[in-house]
VEXFI-529372 format. One record per residue (C-alpha): residue number from 1; x, y, z. Coordinates in nm, 2 decimals, always signed. Layout:
 pos   east  north     up
 NUM      X      Y      Z
...
# end
This chain:
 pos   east  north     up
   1  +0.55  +0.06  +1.23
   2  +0.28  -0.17  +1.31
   3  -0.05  -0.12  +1.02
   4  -0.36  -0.36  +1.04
   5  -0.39  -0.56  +0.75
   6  -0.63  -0.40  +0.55
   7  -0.44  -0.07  +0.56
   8  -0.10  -0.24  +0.43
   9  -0.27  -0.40  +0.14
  10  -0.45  -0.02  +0.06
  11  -0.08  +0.10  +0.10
  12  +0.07  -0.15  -0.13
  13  -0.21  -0.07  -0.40
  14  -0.09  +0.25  -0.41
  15  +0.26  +0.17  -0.38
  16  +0.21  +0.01  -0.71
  17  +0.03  +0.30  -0.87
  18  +0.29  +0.52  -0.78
  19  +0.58  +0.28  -0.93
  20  +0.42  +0.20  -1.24
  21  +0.40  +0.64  -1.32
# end
């Protein structure tokens, strides 16, 4: 799975939301 940059970072952030409920 190749994501530009940005995306990943966007991805992560809501990575981290998801793991902190």
């Amino acid at each position: 799975m190749a994501i530009s940059q940005p995306e990943r970072e966007g991805i992560n952030q809501l990575d981290s939301q998801q793991s902190l409920r």
